[in-house]
C-alpha positions as CSV (number, residue, x, y, z in Angstrom):
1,X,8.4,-32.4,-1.6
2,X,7.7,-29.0,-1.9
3,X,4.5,-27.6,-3.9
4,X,4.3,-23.8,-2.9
5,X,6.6,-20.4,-3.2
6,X,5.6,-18.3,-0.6
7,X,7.0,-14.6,-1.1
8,X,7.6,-11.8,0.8
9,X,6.5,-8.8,-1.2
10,X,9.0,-5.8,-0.3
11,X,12.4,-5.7,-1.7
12,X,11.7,-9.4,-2.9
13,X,8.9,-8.4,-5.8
14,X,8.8,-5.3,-5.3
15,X,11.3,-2.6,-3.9
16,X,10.5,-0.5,-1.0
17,X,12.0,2.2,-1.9
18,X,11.2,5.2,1.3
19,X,15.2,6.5,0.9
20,X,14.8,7.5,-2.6
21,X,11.2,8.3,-2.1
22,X,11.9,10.6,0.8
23,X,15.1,11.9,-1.4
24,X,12.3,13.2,-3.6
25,X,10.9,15.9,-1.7
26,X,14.7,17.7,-1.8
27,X,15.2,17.5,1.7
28,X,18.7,18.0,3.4
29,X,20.2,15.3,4.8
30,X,19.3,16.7,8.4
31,X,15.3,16.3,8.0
32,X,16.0,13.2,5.9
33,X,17.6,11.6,9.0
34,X,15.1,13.0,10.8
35,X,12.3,11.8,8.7
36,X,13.7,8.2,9.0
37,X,14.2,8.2,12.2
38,X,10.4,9.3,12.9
39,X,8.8,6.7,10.8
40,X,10.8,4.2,9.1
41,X,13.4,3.5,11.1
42,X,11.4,3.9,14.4
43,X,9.4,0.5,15.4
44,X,6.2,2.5,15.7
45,X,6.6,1.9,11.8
46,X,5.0,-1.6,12.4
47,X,1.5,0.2,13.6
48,X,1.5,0.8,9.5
49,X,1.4,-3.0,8.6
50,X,-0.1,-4.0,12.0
51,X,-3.4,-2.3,10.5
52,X,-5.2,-1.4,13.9
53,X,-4.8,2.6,13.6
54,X,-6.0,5.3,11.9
55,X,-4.0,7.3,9.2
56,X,-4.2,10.5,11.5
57,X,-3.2,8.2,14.3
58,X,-0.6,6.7,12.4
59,X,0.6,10.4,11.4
60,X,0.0,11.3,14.9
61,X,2.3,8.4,16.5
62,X,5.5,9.4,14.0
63,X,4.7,13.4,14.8
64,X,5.0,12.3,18.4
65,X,8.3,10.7,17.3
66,X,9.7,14.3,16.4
67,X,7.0,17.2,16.3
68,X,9.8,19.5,14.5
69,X,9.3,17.9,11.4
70,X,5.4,17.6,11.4
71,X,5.1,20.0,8.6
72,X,7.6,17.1,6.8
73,X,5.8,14.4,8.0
74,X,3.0,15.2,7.0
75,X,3.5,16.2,3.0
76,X,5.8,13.1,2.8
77,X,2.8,10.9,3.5
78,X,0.0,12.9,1.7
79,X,1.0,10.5,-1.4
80,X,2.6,7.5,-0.7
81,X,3.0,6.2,-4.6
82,X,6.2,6.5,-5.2
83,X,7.6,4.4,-2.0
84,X,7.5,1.2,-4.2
85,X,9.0,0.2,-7.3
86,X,7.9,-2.0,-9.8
87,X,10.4,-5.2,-10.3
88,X,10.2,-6.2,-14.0
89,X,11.1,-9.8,-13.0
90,X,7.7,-10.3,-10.4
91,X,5.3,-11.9,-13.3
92,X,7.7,-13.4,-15.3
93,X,9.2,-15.3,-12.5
94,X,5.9,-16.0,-10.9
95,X,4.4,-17.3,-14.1
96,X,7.5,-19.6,-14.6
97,X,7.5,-21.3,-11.3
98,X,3.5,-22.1,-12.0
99,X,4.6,-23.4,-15.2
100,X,6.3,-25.5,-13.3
101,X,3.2,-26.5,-11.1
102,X,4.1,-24.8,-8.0
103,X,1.3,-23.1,-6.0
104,X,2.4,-19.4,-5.2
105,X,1.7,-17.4,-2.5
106,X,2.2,-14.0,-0.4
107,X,3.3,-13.3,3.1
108,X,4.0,-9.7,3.7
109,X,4.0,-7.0,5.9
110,X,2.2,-4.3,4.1
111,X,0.1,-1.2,4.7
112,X,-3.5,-0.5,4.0
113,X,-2.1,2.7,2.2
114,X,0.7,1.4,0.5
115,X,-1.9,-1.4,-1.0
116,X,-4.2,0.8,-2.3
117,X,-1.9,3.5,-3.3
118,X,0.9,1.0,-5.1
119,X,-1.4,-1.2,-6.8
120,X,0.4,-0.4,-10.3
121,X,3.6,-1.6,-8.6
122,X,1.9,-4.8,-7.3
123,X,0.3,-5.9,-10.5
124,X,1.6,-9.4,-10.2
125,X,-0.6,-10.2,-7.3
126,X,-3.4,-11.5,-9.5
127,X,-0.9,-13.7,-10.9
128,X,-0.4,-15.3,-7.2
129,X,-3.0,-18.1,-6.1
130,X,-3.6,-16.3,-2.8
131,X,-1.5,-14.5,0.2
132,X,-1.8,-12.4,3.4
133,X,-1.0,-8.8,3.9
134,X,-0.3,-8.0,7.1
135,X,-3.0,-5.3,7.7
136,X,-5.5,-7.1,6.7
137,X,-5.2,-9.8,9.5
138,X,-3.7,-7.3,12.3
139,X,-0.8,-9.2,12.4
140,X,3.0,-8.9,11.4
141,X,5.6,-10.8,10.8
142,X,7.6,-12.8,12.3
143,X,4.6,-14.0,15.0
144,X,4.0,-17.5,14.1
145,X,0.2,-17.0,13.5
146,X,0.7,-15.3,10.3
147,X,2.3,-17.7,8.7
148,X,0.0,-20.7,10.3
149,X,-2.9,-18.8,8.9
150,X,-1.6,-18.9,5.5
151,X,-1.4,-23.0,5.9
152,X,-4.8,-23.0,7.1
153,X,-6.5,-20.7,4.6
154,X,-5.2,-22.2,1.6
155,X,-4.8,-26.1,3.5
156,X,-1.2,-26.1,2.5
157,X,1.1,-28.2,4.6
158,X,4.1,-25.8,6.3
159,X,6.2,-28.8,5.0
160,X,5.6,-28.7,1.4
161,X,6.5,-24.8,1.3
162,X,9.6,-22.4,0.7
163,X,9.3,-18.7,2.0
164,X,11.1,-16.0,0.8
165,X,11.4,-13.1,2.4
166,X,14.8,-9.9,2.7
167,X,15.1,-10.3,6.1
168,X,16.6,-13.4,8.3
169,X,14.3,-13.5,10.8
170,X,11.1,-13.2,9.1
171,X,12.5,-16.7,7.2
172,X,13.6,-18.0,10.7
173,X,10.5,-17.6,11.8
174,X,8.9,-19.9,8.6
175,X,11.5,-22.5,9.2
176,X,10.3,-22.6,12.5
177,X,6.7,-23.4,11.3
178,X,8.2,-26.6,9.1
179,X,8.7,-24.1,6.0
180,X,11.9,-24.0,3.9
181,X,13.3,-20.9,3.8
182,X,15.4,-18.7,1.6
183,X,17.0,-15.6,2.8
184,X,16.6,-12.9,-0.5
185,X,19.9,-11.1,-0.8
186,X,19.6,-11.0,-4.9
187,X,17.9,-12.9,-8.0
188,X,20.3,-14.9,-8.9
189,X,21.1,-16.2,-5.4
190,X,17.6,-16.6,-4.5
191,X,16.5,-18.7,-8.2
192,X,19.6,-20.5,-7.5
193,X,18.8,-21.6,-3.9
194,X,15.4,-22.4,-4.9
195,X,15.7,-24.6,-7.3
196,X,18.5,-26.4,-5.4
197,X,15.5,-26.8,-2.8
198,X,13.3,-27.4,-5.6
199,X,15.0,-30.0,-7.2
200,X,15.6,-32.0,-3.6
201,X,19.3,-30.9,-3.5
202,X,20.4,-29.8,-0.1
203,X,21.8,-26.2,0.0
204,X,25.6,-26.1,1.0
C-alpha cells in the first residue's frame, strides 16, 4: 500500500524556467545558445545541485566552458529569481493528497542559490512533511543514496512510496529502490497515474 508522494520539485511543482529567464536579458540567439551550452546544457551544470563549490567556482567552471561570454555569464547569474516559476497547482494539490492521509515528501536536485533566491516560488515546501535538496546532502540524482536517505530520515519504507519526478531516469532510478514511479509529462496524466497507483489499480 502506498502512504507517501514523493516529488521532484522542478518542472513538476515548480517550473525551471532558464530559456525564458535567459530570453530576458535580450540576448541574440547566438549568446543564448552559447549561454546554454556553458551552463545549462553543459553537465558541469550538476556542480550547481551537487553543492560542493563555491559560487565564484561555479561561475568559474561555466566561464571555462566558453570565456567569450564571461561578461554574459556573469550578469545572467548575479540574480537568479526569475529562473523558477511559481505553479498555482503546488499547494492545492499537496494539501489534497494529505487530505487524503498521504505523507508528502521532496526529492530534488536543487541549488543552494536557487533555494534561497526562489523561495517565493517554493512556498509550498512548508506544506510538505519533509524532503532533500540535493545540495544540501552533496548528492544528485539518480545515485541511489539520495533516495535511500530520504527512506532513512523519515523511516519510510521505499515500498510504500510513489516518486515523481520530469525525467525517466531519475524515476528509474526510484523504482529501482522498491519506489513506484510516475514519469511527469503533464497534470492531468500525472493525477491520473497516481491515483490509479493510489487506488491499487495497475497502470496499463
Amino acid at each position: 500500500m502506498v502512504r507517501n508522494v514523493v516529488f521532484d520539485i522542478g518542472n513538476v511543482l515548480a517550473g525551471f524556467c532558464w530559456q525564458e529567464f535567459y530570453k530576458s536579458f535580450g540576448y541574440s540567439e547566438e549568446i543564448f545558445g552559447k549561454l546554454a551550452d556553458a551552463t545549462v546544457r553543459s553537465p558541469f551544470w550538476n556542480e550547481m545541485d551537487r553543492g560542493k563549490l563555491s559560487d565564484e567556482q561555479l561561475l568559474e567552471g561555466f566561464i571555462a566552458n566558453d570565456p567569450s561570454i564571461e561578461k554574459e555569464i556573469r550578469e545572467a547569474f548575479a540574480d537568479i529569481r526569475s529562473m523558477i516559476l511559481r505553479y498555482d497547482y503546488a499547494i492545492p494539490w499537496i494539501q489534497e493528497l494529505k487530505g487524503r492521509g498521504y505523507g508528502i515528501y521532496v526529492i530534488s536536485n536543487f541549488a543552494r542559490r536557487a533555494h534561497e533566491q526562489c523561495m517565493d516560488a517554493l512556498d509550498f515546501l512548508k506544506e510538505t512533511d519533509g524532503g532533500i535538496l540535493s545540495y544540501q546532502v552533496k548528492m544528485i540524482k539518480p545515485s541511489p543514496e539520495i533516495y535511500q536517505l530520504l527512506c532513512s530520515k523519515y523511516n519510510l519504507k521505499p515500498e510504500e512510496c510513489v516518486f515523481i519526478d520530469d525525467t525517466e531516469k531519475n524515476v528509474e532510478a526510484a523504482v529501482r529502490e522498491g519506489m513506484k514511479g510516475i514519469v511527469f509529462h503533464s497534470l492531468e496524466q500525472t493525477k491520473k497515474e497516481l491515483d490509479e497507483i493510489l487506488s491499487g489499480i495497475d497502470p496499463v
